[in-house]
N, C-alpha and C positions, 0 to 999 in steps of 0.2 A: 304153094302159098302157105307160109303163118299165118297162125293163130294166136294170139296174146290171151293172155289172163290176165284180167286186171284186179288189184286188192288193195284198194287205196290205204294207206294208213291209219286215214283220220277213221276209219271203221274198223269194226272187229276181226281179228282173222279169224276168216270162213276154213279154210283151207280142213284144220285139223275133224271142222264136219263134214267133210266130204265133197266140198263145191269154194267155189270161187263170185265174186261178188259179179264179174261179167265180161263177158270174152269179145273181143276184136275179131272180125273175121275178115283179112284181107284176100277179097274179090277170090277167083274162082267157082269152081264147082262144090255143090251142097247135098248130102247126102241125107234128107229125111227120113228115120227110120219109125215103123209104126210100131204104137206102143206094145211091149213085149211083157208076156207076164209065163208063167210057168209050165208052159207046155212042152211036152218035146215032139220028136218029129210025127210023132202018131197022134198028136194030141191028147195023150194022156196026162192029166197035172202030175206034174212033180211036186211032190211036199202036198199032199192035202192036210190043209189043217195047221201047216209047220211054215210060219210068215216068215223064216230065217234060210228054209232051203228055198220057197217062192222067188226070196229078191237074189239070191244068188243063181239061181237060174234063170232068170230074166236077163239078170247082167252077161249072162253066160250066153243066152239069145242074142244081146245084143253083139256080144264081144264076136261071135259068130258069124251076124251080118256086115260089120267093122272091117273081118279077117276077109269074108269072102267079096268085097270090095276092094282089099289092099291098104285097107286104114286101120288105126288100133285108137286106142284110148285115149293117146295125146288128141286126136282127130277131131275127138267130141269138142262140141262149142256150145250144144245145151241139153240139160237134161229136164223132165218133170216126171215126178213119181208120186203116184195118186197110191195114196195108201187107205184099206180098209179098217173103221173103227181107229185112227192112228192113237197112240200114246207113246210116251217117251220109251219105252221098251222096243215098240216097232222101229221109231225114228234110230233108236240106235244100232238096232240090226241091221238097217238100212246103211249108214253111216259106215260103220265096221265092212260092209259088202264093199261099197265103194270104195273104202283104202285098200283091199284088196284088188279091185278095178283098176283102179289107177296106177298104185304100186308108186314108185317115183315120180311120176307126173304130176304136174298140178292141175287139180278136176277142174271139170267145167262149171259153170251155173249152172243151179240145180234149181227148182222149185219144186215144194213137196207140199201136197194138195191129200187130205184126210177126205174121204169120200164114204159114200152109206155103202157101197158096191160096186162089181166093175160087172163086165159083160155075163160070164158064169158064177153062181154061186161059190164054187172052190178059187177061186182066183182073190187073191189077198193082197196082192201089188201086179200094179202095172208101170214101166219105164219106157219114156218117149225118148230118142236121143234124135241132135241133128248132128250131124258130122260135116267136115272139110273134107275135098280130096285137095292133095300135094302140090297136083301141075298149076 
């Protein structure tokens, strides 16, 4: 099954910040992935303190659960990315990760939500994605 992006004209292009205004998902299976922030397999944070290794390991968590599914980047259909203390420094580390993520594809919806804190103190971003599977 596809998935569309959709980026109407009459709006800004989204695209060059990392998300698309809003995706199509024609019917299939949905792969909800719980939000992922900087741990690795031991649960030790990666990057404490450092919000720029945080979202690239998160994305990398993600990209991960995507691979071990059979799905990649195009797959995604939504993102939110709760950011701690956000300001435009954060938002654009963030940004920068996801062109990275995506590479050639065009990203998903994104929503990015500025929060006091996530689950642990050391944790500076959290990413939720929902994914498509193919068949």
């Amino acid at each position: 099954m596809a998935t569309t992006k959709i980026n109407p004209s009459e709006l800004y292009d989204s695209t060059p910040f990392g998300f698309s205004h809003a995706a199509v998902q024609d019917g299939g299976r949905v792969l909800h992935l719980a939000g992922q922030v900087a741990w690795d397999a031991d649960c030790n944070v990666v990057g404490v303190g450092d919000f720029a290794a945080q979202v690239d390991k998160a994305l990398a968590n993600i990209a991960a659960v995507l691979d071990h599914s059979g799905l990649g980047p195009s797959d995604v259909v939504r993102l939110r990315t709760y950011i701690v203390d956000n300001d435009m420094e954060r938002l654009g580390a963030v940004v920068g990760a996801l062109k990275r993520f995506y590479g050639d594809e065009t990203p998903a919806p994104n929503t990015v939500v500025g929060v006091q804190s996530l689950a642990l103190p050391d944790f500076l971003v959290e990413i939720e994605a929902i994914a498509q599977f193919r068949d």
